[in-house]
C-alpha positions in Angstrom: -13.0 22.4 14.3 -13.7 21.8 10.7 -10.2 21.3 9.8 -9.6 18.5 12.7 -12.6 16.7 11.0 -11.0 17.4 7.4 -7.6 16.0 8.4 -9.2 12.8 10.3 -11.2 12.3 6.8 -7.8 12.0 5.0 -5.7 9.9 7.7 -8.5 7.1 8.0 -8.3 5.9 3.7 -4.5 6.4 3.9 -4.4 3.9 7.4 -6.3 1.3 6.0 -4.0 1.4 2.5 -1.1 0.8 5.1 -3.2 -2.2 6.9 -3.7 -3.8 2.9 -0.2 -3.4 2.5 1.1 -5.1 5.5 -0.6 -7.6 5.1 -0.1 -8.1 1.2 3.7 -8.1 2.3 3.1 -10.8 5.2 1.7 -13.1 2.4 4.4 -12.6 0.1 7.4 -13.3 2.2 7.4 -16.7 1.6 6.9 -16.7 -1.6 9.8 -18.3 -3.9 11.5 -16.8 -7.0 11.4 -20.2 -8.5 9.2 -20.3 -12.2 8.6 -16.3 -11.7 9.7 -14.2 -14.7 9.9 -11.5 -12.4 11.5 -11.9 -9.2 9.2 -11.1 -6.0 11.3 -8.1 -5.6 10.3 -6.2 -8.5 6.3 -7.2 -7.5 6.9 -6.1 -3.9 8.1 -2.6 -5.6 5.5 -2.3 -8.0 2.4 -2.9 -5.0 4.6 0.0 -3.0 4.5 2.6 -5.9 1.1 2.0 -6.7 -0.3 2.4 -3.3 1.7 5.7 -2.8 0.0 6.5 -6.0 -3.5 5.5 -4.5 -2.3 7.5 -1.2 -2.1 10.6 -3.3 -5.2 10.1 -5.3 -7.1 9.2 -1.6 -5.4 12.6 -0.3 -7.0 14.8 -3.3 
């Protein structure tokens, strides 16, 4: 039984990092490359790496 409370400890921080980052990429969709020194691309990559980073550190 403790396990099933250990595992529903982990999955609930690493759900709502998926529910930020939906809707971080719902903003950015429209978003135009125009005046950007980076295109949107490379920010869109950058937010995805760090929240697998913040996954890992949420896991541990």
């Amino acid at each position: 039984m403790e396990k099933d409370i250990s595992n529903l400890e982990i999955r609930l921080p690493v759900k709502r990092l998926n529910r930020i980052l939906s809707m971080l990429l719902l903003e950015m969709k429209d978003l135009s490359d125009e005046d950007r020194d980076l295109p949107i691309r490379w920010n869109i990559m950058h937010m995805y790496t760090s929240l697998q980073i913040a996954k890992i550190l949420a896991l541990k």
